[in-house]
N, C-alpha and C positions, 0 to 999 in steps of 0.2 A: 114488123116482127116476123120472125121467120118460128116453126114448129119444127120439132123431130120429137114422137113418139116412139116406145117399145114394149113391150110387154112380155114374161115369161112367168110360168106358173113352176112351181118349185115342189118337191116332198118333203115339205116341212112346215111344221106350223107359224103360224106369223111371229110368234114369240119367238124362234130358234132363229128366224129370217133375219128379227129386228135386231138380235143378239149381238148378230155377224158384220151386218149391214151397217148399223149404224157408228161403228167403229171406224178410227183413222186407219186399224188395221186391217179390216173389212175393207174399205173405197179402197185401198192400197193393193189390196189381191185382187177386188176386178177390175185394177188399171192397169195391172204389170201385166208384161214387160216394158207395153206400150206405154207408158207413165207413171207418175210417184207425185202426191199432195202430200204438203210438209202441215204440219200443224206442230204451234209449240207442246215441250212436254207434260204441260199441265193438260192438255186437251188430250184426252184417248178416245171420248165416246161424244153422241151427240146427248146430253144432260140438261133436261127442263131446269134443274138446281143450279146448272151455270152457264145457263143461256137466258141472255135478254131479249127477247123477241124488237127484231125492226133495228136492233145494236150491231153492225162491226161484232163479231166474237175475234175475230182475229185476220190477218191477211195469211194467205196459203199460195205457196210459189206453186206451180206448175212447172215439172221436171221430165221432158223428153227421154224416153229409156232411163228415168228414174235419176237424170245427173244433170242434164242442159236445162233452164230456164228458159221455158217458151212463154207463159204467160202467168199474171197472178189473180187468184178471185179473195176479193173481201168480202169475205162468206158473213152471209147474216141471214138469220134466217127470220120467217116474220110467222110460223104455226111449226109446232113441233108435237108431235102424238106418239109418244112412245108404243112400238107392236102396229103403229098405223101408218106413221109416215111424218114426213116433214113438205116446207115450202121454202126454197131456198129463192128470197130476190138478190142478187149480190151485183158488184162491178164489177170489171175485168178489165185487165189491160187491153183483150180485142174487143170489148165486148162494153157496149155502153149498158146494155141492160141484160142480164143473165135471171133464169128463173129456172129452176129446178123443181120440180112436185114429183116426189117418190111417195106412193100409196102402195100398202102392203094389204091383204082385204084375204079373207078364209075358204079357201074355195073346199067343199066339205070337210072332212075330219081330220083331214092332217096333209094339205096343202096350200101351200101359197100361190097370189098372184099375185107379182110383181110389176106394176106399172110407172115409168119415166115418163114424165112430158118435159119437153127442154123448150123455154120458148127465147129467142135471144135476139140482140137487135146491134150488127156490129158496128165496130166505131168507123170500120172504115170503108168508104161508099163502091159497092161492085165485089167485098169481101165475103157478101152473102152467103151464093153457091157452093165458093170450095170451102168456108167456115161449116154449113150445113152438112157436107161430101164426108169431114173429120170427125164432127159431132155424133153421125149415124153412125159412122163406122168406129165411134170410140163404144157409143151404148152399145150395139151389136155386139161388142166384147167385153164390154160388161157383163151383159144379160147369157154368155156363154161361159164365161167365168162362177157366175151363180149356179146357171145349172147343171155344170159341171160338180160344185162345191156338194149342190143339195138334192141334186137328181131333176 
């Protein structure tokens, strides 16, 4: 299993973070331009009321500049805490084993800190390196897209 962590603290409280965050529309603006995740249109947020923990919620294409299919994750998640975080274990088409843990945690009165752990394990042997090279530099744009959004 390979690791990529990231962290950024934000001017906003974890409720305004989780607001934004845990939206299709949210993952969608800190993946652009660089990419676009499709979710059907019943799915807009991440929802304890319609999520089944450890369940498939649904597969999600993975869109290069937001139009090419590069890859899919069968997003499922297995702990969901609204204002706190989730723990995504999913598949992927690179990816035999994919794990997401976004924590969101109060750092005084009215900021966030936002922490990724990605720990993933690909399907295909020596794909390691440059998988890990894409994955940091996807967070690294995520986590500048946040604090851009929230300061």
């Amino acid at each position: 299993m390979r690791v990529v962590e990231q962290q950024s603290v934000l001017a906003a409280e974890p409720e305004a973070v989780w607001a934004r965050a845990s939206t299709f529309e949210g993952v969608n603006d800190e993946l652009r331009p660089l990419m676009r995740m499709t979710a059907p249109a019943r799915v807009r947020a991440l929802d304890p009321a319609e999520v089944v923990l450890g369940e498939r919620i649904f597969r999600s294409w993975v869109l290069l500049f937001g139009v090419i299919p590069i890859d899919y994750d069968d997003l499922t998640l297995i702990a969901l805490e609204p204002g706190r975080g989730f723990h995504e274990r999913s598949r992927m088409l690179s990816m035999r084993v994919w794990e997401h843990e976004r924590t969101l945690e109060p750092v005084g009165d009215s900021a966030t800190r936002v922490s990724d752990r990605l720990s993933f394990e690909p399907r295909v042997p020596g794909f390691g390196p440059l998988l890990e090279r894409f994955i940091r530099i996807t967070f690294r744009h995520r986590h500048r897209r946040l604090r851009r959004r929230f300061g």
